[in-house]
N, C-alpha and C positions, 0 to 999 in steps of 0.2 A: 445646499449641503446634502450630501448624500445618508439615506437611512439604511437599516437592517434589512434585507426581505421579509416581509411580513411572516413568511413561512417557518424562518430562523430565529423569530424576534424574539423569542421569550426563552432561548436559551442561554445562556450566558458564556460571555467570551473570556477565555483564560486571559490573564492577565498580561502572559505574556505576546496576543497576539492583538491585545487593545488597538497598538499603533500601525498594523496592517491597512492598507489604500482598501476603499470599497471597489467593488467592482461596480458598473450601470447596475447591475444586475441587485445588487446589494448585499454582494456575500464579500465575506475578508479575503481578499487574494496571497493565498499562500508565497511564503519567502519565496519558493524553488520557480515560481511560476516567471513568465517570460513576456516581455511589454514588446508586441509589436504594433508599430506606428501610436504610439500611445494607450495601447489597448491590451487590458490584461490577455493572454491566448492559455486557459487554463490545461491546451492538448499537451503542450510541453513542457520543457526543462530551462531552464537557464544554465547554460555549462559553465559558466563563471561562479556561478551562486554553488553550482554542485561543488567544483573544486575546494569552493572556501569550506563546505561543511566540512569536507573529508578531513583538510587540513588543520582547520580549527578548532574541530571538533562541536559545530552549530546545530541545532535543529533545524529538521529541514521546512518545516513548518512555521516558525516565528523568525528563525535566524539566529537566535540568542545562545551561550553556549549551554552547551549538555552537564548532565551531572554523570554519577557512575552509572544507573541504569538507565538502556535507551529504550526506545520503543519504534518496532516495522511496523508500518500498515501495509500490512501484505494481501494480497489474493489467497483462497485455500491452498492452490499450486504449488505457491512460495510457501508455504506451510510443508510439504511434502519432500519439494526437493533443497527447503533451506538456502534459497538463491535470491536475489533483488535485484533491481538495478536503481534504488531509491534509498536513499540515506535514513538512519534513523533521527525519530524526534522526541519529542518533551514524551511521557504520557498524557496530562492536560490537554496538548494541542492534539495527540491522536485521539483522543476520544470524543476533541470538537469535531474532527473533519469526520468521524464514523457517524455521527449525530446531526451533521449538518451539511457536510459533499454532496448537493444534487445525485451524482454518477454513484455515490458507494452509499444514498438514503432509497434512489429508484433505481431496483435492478431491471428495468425494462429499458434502463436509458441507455442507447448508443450516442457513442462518443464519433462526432461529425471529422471526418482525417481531408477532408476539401483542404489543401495546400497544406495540409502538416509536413514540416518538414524532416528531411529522413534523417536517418540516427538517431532520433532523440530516445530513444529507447535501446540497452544494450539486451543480451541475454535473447531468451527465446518467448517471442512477447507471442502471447492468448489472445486474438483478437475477441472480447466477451466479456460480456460484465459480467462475473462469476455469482453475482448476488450476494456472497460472502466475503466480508474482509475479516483478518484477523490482526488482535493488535498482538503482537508480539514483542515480550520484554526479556530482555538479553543483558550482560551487559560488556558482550565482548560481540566483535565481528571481525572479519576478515577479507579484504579487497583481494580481486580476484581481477588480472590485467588481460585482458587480448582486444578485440575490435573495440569493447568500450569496458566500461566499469562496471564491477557486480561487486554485490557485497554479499561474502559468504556470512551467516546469519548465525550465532552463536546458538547453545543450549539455551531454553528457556526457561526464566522464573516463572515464570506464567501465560498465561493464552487465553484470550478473551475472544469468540466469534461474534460479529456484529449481522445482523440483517434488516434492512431498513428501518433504520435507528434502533435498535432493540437489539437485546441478545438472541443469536440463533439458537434454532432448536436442533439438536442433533439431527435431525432427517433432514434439514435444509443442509446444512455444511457436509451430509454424507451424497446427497443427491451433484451438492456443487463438485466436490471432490470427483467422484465419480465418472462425470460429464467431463473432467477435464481430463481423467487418467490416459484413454487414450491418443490425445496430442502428446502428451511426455514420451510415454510408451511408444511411438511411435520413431522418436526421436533415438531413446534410447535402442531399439532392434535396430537401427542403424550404425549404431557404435557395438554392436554385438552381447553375447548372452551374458557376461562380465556384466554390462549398463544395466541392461534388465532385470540380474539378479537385485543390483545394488538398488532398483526403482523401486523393485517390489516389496522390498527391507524397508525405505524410507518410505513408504504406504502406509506398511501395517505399524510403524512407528508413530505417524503422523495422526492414524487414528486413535494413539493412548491417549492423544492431550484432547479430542473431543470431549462435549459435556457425558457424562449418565444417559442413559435412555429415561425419557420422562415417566415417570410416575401418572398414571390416570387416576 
């Protein structure tokens, strides 16, 4: 029978994600994740899995249905320009996977793309672990249709930055931000000075929801 990761073991799993398969590895392999040849592949999506949350309205985490407030686990980026290509979930189960994700506990970890297969990401994907996730609670969204599915990401009740399991400190989420302005920006001076007004608006927006400067 398979256990916890010892690394994971003493945090405790929402309830609603008890009945998740372990992985060899001994972590709970999320709903969205995708079994090839028997084997959880944590790179991808399950596009069957995706449609059912959309439609049913599931978390993308357990699978179980949503209440009225969801929750993104976004990158800082998605924080910026309000964009995803990943369904919302429980809060409980995001704040397991910011506490317990390998990938979004160690910002030094690269994600291995050997035979990942393509599309599974829509939108304009950061190849980079940004070191920052944030959980974001909404409780509205909006799908957004062309080569694949994005979900435009509602106002939010609140914002919590994560960095390897803990909360960020403003200098961490400003550095992450920062580092990634110019791939956006870069995207956007291709759509012309329209894009980039509008980038630079969702910037200086995206920096009210940061924490305070700390206190010494």
């Amino acid at each position: 029978m398979k256990e916890l990761n010892k690394r994971i073991a003493n945090i405790p799993i929402p309830p609603r994600m008890r009945g998740l398969p372990l992985s060899d590895e001994g972590y709970p392999v999320p709903y969205f994740v995708p079994f090839i040849n028997g084997e959880a592949d944590f790179r991808g999506m399950d596009g069957e899995k995706l449609g059912r949350c959309i439609r049913l309205k599931r978390c993308w985490l357990c699978g179980q249905p949503l209440g009225k407030f969801m929750v993104f686990v976004i990158g800082p980026m998605c924080a910026v320009n309000r964009n995803t290509a990943e369904p919302p979930s429980h809060r409980s189960c995001a704040e397991y996977a910011v506490l317990t994700c390998p990938f979004l506990t160690q910002p030094r970890m690269r994600r291995n793309e050997k035979d990942l297969p393509e599309g599974s990401v829509s939108g304009i994907m950061i190849k980079r672990n940004p070191g920052v996730t944030a959980l974001w609670v909404t409780s509205e969204y909006k799908l957004r249709r062309g080569s694949g599915t994005l979900f435009a990401i509602g106002n939010p009740i609140e914002v919590k930055f994560y960095t390897e399991g803990r909360i960020s400190t403003r200098a961490e989420i400003l550095v992450s931000i920062d580092s990634g302005m110019p791939i956006l920006m870069q995207y956007a001076r291709a759509d012309g000075q329209e894009a980039v007004d509008e980038l630079n608006e969702m910037y200086h927006t995206a920096l009210t929801l940061l924490p305070k400067e700390e206190v010494p």
